[in-house]
C-alpha positions as CSV (number, residue, x, y, z in Angstrom):
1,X,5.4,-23.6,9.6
2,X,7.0,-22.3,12.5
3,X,5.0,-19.8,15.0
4,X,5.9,-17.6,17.5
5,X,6.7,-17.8,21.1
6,X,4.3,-15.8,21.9
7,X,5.7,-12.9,24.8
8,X,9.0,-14.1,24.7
9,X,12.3,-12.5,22.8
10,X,13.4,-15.2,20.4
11,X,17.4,-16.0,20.2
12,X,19.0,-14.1,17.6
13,X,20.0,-16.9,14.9
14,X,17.0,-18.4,14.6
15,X,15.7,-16.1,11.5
16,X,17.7,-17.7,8.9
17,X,17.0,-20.8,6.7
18,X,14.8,-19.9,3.4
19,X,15.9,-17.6,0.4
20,X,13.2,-15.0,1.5
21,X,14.8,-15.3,5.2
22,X,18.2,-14.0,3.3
23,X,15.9,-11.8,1.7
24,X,14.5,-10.2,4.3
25,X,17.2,-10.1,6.2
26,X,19.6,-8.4,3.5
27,X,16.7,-5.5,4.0
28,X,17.7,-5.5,7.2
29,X,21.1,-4.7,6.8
30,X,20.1,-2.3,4.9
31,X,18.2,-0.3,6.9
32,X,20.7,-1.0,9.8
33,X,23.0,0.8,7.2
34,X,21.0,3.7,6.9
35,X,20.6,3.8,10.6
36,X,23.9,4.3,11.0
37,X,26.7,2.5,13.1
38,X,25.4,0.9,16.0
39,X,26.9,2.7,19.4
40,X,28.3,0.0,22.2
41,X,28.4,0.8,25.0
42,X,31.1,3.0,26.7
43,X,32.4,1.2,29.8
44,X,34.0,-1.8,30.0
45,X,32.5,-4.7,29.4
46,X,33.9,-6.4,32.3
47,X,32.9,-4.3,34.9
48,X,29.9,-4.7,36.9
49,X,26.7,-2.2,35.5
50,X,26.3,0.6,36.8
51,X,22.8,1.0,39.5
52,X,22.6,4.5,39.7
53,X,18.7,5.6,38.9
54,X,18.2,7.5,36.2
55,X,15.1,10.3,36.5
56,X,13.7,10.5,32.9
57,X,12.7,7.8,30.6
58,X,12.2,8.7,27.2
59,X,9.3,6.6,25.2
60,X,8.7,6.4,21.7
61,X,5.1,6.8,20.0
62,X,4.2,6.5,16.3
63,X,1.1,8.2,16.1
64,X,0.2,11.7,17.5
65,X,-3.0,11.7,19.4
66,X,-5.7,14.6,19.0
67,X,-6.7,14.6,22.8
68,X,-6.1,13.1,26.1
69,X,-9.6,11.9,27.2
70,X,-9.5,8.2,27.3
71,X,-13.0,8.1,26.9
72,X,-12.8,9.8,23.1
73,X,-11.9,6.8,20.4
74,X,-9.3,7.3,17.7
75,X,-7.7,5.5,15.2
76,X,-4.3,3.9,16.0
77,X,-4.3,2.9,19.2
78,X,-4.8,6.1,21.0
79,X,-4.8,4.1,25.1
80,X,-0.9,3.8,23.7
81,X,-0.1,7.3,24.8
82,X,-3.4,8.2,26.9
83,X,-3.3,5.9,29.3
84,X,0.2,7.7,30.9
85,X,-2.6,10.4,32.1
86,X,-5.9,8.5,32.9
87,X,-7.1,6.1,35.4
88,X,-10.3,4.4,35.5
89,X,-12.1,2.0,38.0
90,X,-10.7,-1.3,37.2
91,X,-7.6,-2.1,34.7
92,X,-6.3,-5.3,32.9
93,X,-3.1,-6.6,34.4
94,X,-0.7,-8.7,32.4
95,X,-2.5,-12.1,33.1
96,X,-5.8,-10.2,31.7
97,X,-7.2,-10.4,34.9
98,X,-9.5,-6.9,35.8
99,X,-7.6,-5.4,38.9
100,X,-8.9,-2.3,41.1
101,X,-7.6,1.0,40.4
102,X,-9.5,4.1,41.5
103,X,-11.8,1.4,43.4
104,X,-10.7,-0.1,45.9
105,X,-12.5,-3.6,45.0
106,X,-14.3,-4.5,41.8
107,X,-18.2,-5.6,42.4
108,X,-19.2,-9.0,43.1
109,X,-22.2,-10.8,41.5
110,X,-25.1,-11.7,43.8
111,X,-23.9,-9.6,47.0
112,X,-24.9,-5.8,47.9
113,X,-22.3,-4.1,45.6
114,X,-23.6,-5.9,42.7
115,X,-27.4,-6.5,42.8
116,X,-29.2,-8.0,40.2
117,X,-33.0,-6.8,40.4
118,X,-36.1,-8.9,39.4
119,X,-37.3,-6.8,36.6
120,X,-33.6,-7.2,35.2
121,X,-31.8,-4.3,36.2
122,X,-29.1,-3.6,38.5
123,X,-27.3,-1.5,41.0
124,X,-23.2,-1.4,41.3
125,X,-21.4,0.0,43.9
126,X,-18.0,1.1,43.8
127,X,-15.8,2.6,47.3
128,X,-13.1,4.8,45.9
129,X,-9.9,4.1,47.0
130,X,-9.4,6.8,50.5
131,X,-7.6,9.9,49.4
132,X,-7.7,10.4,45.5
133,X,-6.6,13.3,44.1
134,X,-6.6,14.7,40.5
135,X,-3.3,15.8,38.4
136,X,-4.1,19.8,40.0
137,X,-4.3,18.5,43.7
138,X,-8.1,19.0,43.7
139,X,-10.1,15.8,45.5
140,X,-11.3,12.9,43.3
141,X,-14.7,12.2,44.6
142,X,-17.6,9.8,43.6
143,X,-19.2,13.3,42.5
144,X,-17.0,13.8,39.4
145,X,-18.3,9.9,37.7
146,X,-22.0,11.3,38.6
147,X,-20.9,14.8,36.6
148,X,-19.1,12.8,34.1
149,X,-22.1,10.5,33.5
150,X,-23.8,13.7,32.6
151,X,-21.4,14.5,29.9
152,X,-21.1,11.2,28.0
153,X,-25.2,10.9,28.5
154,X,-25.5,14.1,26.8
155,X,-26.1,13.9,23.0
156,X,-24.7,17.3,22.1
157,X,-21.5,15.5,22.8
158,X,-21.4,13.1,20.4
159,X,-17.4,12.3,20.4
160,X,-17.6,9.9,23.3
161,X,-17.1,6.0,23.3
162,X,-21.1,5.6,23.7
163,X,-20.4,2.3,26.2
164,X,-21.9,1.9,28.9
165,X,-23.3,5.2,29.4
166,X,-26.1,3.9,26.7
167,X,-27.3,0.7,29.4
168,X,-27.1,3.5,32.8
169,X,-29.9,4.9,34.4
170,X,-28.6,7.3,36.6
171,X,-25.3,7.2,39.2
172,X,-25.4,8.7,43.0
173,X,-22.4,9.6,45.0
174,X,-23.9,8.9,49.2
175,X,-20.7,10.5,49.9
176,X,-17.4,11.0,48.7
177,X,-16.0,7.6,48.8
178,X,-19.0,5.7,47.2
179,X,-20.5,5.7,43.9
180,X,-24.2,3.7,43.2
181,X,-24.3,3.1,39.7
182,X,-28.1,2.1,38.3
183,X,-28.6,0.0,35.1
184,X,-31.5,-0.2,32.8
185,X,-30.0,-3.6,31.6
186,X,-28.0,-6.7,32.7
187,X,-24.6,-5.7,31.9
188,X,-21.6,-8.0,32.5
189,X,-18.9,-5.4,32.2
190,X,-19.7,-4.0,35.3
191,X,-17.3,-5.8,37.0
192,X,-14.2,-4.3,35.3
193,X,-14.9,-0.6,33.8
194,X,-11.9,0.2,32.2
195,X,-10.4,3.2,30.6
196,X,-12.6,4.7,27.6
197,X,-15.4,2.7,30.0
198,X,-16.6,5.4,32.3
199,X,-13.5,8.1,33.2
200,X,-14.1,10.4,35.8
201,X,-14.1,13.8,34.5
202,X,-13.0,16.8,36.4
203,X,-16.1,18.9,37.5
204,X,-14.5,21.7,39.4
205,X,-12.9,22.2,35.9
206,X,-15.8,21.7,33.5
207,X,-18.8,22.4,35.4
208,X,-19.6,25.8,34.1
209,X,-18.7,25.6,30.4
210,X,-20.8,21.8,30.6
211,X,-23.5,24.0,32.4
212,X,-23.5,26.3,29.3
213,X,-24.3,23.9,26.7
214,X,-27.0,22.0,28.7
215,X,-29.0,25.0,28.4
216,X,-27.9,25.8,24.6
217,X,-26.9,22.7,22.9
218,X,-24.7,25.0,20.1
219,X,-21.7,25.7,22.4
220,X,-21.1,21.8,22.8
221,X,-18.9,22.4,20.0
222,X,-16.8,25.2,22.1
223,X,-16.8,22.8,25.0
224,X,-14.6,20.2,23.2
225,X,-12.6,22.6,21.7
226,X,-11.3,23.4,25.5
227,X,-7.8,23.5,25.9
228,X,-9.0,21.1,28.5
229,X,-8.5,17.9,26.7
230,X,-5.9,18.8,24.8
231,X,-2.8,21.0,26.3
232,X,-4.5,22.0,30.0
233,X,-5.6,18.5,30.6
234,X,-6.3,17.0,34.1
235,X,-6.6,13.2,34.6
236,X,-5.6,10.9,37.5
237,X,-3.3,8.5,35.8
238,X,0.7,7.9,37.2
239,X,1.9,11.0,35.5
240,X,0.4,14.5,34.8
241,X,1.4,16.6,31.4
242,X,3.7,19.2,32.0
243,X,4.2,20.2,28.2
244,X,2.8,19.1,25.1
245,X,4.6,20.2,21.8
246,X,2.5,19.5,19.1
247,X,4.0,16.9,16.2
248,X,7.3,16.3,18.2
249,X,6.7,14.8,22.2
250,X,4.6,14.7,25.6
251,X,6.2,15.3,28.8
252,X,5.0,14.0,32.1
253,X,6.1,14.0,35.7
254,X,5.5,11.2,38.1
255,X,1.9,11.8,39.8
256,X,2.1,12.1,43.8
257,X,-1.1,11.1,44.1
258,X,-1.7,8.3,41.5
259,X,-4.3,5.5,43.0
260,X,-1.3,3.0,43.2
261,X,1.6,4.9,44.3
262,X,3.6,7.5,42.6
263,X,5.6,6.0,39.6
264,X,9.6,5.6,40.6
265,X,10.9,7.5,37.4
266,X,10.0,10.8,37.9
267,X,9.6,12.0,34.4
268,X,8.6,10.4,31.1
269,X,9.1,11.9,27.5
270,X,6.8,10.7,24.6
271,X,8.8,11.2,21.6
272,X,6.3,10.9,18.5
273,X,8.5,9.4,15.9
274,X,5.8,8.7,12.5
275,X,8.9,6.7,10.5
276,X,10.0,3.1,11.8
277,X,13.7,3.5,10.5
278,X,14.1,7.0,12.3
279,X,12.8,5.0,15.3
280,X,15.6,2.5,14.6
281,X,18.3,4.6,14.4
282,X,16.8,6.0,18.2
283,X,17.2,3.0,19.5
284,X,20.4,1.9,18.3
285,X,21.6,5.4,19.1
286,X,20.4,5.1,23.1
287,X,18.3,7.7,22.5
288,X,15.0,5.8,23.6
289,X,14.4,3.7,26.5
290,X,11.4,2.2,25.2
291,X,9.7,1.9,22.5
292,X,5.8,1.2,21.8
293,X,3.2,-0.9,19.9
294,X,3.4,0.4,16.1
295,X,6.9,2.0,16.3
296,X,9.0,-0.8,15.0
297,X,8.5,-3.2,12.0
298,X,9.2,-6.8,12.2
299,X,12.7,-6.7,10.2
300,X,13.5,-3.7,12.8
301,X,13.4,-6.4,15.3
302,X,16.2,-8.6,13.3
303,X,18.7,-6.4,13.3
304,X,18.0,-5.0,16.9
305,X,18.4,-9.2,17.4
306,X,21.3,-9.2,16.2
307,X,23.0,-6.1,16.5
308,X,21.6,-4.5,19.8
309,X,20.1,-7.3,22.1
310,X,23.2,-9.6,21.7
311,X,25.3,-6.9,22.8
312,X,22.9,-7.1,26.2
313,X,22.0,-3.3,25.4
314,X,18.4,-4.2,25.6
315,X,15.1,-6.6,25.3
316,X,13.4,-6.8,21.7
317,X,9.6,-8.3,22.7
318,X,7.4,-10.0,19.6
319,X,4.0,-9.9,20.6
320,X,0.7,-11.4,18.9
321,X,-1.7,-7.9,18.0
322,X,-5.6,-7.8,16.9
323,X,-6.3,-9.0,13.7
324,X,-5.2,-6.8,10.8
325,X,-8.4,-6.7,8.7
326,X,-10.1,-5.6,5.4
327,X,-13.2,-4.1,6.2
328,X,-16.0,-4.5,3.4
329,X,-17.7,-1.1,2.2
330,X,-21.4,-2.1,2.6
331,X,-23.1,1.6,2.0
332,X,-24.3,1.6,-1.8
333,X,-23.7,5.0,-2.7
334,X,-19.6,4.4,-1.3
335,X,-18.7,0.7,-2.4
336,X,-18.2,1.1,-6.4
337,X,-18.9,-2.2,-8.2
338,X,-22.5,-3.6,-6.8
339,X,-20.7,-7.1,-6.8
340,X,-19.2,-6.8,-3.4
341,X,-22.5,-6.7,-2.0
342,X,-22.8,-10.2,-3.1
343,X,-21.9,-12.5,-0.5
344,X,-20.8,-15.3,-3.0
345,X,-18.6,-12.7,-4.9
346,X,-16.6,-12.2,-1.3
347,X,-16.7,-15.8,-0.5
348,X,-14.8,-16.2,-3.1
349,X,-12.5,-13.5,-2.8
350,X,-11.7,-15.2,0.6
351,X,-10.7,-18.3,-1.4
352,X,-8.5,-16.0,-3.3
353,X,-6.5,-15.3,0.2
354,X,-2.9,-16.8,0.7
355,X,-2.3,-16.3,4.2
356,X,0.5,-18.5,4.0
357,X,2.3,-16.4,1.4
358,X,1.6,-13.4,3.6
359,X,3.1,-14.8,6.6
360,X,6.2,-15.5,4.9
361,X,6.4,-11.9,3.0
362,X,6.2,-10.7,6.1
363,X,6.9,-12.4,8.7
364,X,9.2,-14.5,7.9
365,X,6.8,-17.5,8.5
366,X,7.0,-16.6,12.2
367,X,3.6,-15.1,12.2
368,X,-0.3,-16.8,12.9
369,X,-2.2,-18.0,10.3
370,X,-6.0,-17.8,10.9
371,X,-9.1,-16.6,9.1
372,X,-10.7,-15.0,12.2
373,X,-11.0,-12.1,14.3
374,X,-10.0,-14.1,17.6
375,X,-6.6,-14.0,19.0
376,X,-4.3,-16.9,19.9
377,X,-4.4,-15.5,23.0
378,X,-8.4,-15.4,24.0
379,X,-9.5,-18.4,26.4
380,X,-12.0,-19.1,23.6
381,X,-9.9,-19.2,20.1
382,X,-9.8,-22.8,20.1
383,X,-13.4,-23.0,20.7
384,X,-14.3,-20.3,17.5
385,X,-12.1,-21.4,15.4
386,X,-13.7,-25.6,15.5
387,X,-16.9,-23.0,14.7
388,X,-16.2,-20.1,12.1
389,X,-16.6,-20.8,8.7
390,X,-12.8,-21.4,6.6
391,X,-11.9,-20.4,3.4
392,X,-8.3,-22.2,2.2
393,X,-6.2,-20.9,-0.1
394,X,-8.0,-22.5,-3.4
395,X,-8.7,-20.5,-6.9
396,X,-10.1,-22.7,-8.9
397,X,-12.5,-23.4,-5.6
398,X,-12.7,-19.4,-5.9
399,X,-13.5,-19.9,-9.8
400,X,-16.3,-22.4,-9.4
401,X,-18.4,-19.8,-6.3
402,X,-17.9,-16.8,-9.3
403,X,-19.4,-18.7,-11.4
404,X,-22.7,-19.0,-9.1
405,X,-22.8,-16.0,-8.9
406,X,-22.9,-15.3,-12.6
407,X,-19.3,-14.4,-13.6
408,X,-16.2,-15.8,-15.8
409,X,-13.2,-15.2,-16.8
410,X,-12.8,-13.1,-20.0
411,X,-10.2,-13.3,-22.8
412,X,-7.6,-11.8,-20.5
413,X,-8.3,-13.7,-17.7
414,X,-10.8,-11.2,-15.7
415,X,-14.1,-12.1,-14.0
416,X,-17.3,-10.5,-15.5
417,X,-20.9,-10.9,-16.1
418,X,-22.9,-12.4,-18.7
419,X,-22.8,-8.8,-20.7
420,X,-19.1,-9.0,-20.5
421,X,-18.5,-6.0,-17.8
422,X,-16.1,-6.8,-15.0
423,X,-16.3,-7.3,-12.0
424,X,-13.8,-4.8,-10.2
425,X,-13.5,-3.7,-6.6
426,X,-10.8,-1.0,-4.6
427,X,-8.3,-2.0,-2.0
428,X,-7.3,0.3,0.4
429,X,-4.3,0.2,3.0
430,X,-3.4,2.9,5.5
431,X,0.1,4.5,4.7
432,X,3.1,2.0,6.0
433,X,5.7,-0.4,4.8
434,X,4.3,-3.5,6.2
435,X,0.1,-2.8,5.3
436,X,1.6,-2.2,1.7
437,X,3.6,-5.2,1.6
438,X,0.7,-7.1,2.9
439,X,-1.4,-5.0,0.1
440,X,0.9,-6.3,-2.8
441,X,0.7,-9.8,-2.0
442,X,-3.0,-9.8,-1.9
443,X,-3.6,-7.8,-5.0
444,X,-0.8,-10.7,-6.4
445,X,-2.8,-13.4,-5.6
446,X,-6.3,-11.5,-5.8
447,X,-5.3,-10.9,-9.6
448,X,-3.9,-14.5,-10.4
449,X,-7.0,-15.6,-9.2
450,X,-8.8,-13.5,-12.0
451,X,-9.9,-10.6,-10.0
452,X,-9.4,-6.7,-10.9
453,X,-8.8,-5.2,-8.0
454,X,-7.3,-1.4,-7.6
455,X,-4.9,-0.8,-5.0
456,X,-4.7,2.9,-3.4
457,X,-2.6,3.9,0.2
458,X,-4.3,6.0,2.6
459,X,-1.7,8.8,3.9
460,X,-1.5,8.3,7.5
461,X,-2.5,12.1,8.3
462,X,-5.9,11.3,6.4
463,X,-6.3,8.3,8.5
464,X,-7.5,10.1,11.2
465,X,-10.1,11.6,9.5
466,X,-13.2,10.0,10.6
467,X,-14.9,10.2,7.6
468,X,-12.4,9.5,5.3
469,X,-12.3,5.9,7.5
470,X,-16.1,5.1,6.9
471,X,-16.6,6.4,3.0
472,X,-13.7,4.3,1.8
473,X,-14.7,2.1,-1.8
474,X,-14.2,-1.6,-2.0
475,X,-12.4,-2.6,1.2
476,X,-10.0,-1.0,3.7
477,X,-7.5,-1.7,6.0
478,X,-8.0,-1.6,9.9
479,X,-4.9,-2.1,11.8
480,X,-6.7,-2.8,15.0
481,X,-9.3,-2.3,17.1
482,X,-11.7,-4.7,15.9
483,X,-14.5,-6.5,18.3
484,X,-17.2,-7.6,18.8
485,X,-19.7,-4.2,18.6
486,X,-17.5,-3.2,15.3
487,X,-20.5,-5.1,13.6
488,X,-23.6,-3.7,15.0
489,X,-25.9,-1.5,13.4
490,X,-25.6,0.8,16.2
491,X,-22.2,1.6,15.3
492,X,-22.5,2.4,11.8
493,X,-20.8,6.0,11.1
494,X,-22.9,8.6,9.2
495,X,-22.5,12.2,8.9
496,X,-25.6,12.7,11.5
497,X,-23.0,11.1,14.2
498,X,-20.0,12.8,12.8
499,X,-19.1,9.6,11.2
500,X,-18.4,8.2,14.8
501,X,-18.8,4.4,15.3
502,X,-16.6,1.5,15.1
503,X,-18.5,-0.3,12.7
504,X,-16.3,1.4,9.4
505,X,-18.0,-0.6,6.4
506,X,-21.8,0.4,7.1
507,X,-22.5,-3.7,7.7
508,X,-25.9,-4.6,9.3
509,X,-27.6,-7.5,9.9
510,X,-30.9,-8.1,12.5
511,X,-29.4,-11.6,13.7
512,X,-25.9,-10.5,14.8
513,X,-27.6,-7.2,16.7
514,X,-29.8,-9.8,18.5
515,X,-26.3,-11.7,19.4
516,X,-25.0,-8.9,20.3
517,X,-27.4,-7.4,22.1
518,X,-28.1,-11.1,24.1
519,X,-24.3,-10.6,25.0
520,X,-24.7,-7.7,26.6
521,X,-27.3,-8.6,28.4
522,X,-25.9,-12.2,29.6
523,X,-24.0,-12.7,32.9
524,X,-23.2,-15.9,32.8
525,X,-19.9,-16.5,31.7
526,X,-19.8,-19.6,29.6
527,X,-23.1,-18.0,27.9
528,X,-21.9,-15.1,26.9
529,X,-18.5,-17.4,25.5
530,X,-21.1,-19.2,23.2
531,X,-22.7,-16.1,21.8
532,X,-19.0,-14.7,20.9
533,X,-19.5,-17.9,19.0
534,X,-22.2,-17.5,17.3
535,X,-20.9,-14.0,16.3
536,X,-17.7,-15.2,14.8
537,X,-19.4,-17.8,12.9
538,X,-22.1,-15.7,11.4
539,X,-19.2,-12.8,10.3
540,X,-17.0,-15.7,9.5
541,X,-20.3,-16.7,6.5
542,X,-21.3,-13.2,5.9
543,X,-17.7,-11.7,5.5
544,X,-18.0,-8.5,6.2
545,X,-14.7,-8.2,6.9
546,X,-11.8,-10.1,5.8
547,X,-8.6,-11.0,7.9
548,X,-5.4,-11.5,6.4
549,X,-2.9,-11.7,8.9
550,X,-2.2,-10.8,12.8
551,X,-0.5,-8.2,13.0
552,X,3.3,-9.0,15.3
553,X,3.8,-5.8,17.8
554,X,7.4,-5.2,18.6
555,X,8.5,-3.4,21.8
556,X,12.1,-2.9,22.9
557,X,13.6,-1.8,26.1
558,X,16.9,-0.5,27.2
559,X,18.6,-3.1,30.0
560,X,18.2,-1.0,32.4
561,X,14.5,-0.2,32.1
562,X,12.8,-3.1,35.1
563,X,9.1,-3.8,35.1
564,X,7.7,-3.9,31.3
565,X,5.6,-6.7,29.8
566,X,4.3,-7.4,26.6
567,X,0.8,-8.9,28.3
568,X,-1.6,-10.2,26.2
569,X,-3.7,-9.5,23.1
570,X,-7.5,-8.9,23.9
571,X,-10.4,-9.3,21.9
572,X,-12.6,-6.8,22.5
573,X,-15.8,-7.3,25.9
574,X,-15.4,-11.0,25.7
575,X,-11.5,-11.0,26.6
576,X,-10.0,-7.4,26.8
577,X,-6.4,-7.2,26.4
578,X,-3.9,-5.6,28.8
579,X,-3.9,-2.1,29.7
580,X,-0.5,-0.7,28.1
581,X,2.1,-0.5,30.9
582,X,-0.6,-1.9,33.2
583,X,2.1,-1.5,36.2
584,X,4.3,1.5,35.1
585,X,4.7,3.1,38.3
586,X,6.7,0.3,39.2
587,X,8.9,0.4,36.6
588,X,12.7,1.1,37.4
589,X,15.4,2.6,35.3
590,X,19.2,2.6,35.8
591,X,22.1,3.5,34.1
């Protein structure tokens, strides 16, 4: 099996070989057909590029976000187009080191800007970079994280990524440059708060309207329906939205004032483009400078190999993603047949699994083949992989665990109980070309093994519904954004919480909210490593989740675009990944 270089562009003839390379391939042609002719370009070939700076760069989105507030989760990927408006304290450069961004230096353990306190808690302080300003000219002072700490502790707000605001006691501004932070609870983090960590928020914008439903919780509801976050919003990130039109793009112009200098192109345009071969043809029509995580499939990036790169138009970037999963419905009233509940029913569903033959179906066998949440990438994969529990490819393996658990095959073939019912369970994939592909080959193999399961696709519109992601039956897909809290009690969606939570399949067990909560609570480093550890390993038995494949991100980039990097993958606290265009106003863009 051969495996990607992970970061780098591979050359263009090294995708053929196998009859399902010609395979895929043919499809490629194909959609290169219905893309269109490709356009060279129009000088000569032998003359020297032109260096004249372009002004606009046009980006290309797939999913259409509902707000601009980093600190509100979504589904897709929402820091894809958010973080063009947003800046936070610290960010993840391309090494995934945490760098300063609206500080001016990130606290250090065991000195006075980072004080651990005998009974366990802690003070942080943070000095703001000299000068900040937000999108609307107004100062960016210490004061708007203390009023911004007052809305994300505020319960009548429930849409807000509920870390760490759940482990602060209270936050001081001394003056405009500094910000004191107090924690109930040893909290490692503190040394690199993010976006969707702790955002400043605007309070010469929001003060009175927050002020309103502080004293009567029932306009909280009004408050987030503020044009505010949507259309009027304010952030510091390197540009500020001049125009949002709804289902079609996002404009932005190059932010004076952003913490690290004001971004070189002076104008970006977020095209949201929802189907991959449209975003083809964009490409190959020079009609998109750059295009992001989710846009592109991996037999996009074949013929843009072949018929786009070579031609030096551009860079095509194969990246590792997060794991591409199959979340486990653990709520009784939601997950249909009892059996999943059973954890030697999914154990042997996982020995059901061909990840090989999904790697080739979709990847060409260019992909990374591993049972786990953990990334390639992550300092610690090699570590949790020697440790998490493995499942290989092995149905009659998958046979002998049914039969502890009281089933056999029937006359046809089919798993079912000593009273003859079987044993069935749903499947669900979000609406796409490659999570259906993937879908087919596990309901192939899933059914060869002797297992009736029920495939049904998600439309992508209804994948944004929060409640439609946590009622699913059976299993689900989840195309990212898995980590380490996705499996804590505390994250379980219900409709008290507005079905809000990362933890989708309703999973909980005492031992792994202990882990987790020990992992919060753990400074030391290699500590905190083993308790990642121990997590993996007790999902990896417990199999709440299933993961078929990593997912391969493709990027592209016209040849005159300067300063993008794919980065690399994060897994969630324990290794985050790197911001999206971590250093975007550097980037340079020529003709």
């Amino acid at each position: 099996m051969r495996t990607l270089r992970w970061g780098l562009s591979l050359s263009a003839g090294e995708h053929m070989g196998s009859l399902r390379r010609l395979l895929i391939c043919a499809s490629a042609v194909l959609l290169l057909a219905c893309a269109g002719p490709a356009v060279r370009p129009s000088s000569d070939p032998a003359q020297p590029p032109s260096s004249r700076p372009r002004t606009t760069m046009t980006m290309v989105v797939r999913y259409e976000v509902t707000d601009l507030a980093a600190k509100i989760p979504g589904s897709s990927s929402p820091v894809i187009t958010k973080r063009l408006f947003n800046a936070a304290l610290a960010l993840i450069d391309d090494s995934g080191a945490a760098r300063p961004y609206l500080a001016e230096a990130l606290p250090q353990l065991n000195t006075d800007t980072w004080r651990v306190l005998p009974d366990g808690r802690m003070e942080t302080t943070y000095t703001l970079r000299p000068g900040l300003t937000w999108h609307d000219g107004q100062p960016l002072t210490a004061d708007d994280f203390v009023f911004a700490l007052q809305v994300y502790a505020n319960r009548a707000f429930s849409v807000f990524n509920p870390r760490p605001q759940d482990r602060i006691e209270g936050a001081t501004a001394p003056d405009a440059q500094t910000l004191v932070i107090r924690w109930s609870a040893p909290y490692a983090g503190v040394s690199a708060l993010i976006d969707s960590d702790f955002d400043p928020l605007p309070r010469h914008i929001l003060e009175t309207d927050v002020a309103r439903a502080a004293a009567d919780p029932s306009t909280a509801e009004s408050v987030m329906n503020l044009p505010f976050w949507t259309n009027a919003y304010v952030g510091a990130g390197p540009y500020k939205l001049d125009r949002w039109a709804p289902g079609a793009q996002i404009e932005g112009s190059a932010f004076a004032g952003h913490a690290l200098g004001q971004p070189k192109i002076e104008h970006v345009v977020v095209r949201i483009i929802s189907d991959e071969n449209t975003v083809l043809s964009t490409v190959l029509a020079g009609e998109a400078d750059f295009t992001a995580d989710f846009t592109l499939r991996f037999e996009h990036a074949l013929v843009l190999k072949r018929e786009w790169e070579s031609a030096g138009r551009g860079v095509v970037y194969l990246k590792p993603s997060s794991a591409v999963t199959q979340m486990v419905q653990f709520r009784p009233e939601y997950v249909g047949h009892p059996g999943l509940l059973d954890v030697r029913v999914r154990r042997a569903l996982a020995h059901a699994i061909d990840r090989q033959a999904l790697n080739e179906g979709l990847f060409e066998d260019q992909g990374f083949v591993s049972g786990g949440l953990v990334p390639p990438t992550a300092p610690f994969f090699a570590d949790v992989d020697r440790a998490i529990a493995k499942y290989p490819y092995d149905p009659r393996r998958s046979e002998q665990v049914m039969a502890e658990a009281g089933y056999a095959k029937d006359q046809d073939g089919i798993f079912a109980n000593a009273a003859g019912e079987r044993f069935w369970t749903d499947i669900r994939v979000t609406e796409g070309p490659e999570f259906e592909r993937g879908q087919a080959i596990l309901v192939d193999t899933w059914r060869r093994a002797g297992f009736d399961v029920r495939p049904s696709v998600l439309a992508a519109a209804q994948a944004r519904d929060s409640e439609a992601r946590q009622t699913f039956p059976g299993m689900a897909s989840r195309g990212g954004g898995t980590e380490e809290s996705s499996f804590t009690t505390g994250e379980i969606g219900s409709r008290e919480n507005r079905w809000r939570g990362g933890n989708r399949g309703g999973w909980s067990d005492p031992a792994y909210d202990r882990l987790y909560d020990a992992f919060l609570n753990t400074l030391d480093g290699t500590e905190r490593t083993g308790q990642v550890i121990q997590m993996m390993k007790l999902i990896s038995e417990q199999l709440p989740v299933y993961t078929p494949y990593f997912a391969i991100q493709v990027n592209t980039h016209v040849s005159g675009l300067r300063g993008p990097d794919p980065g690399t993958a994060g897994f969630g606290e324990s290794a985050p990944g790197t911001l999206p265009y971590w250093n975007i106003h550097e980037w340079e863009l020529t003709e």
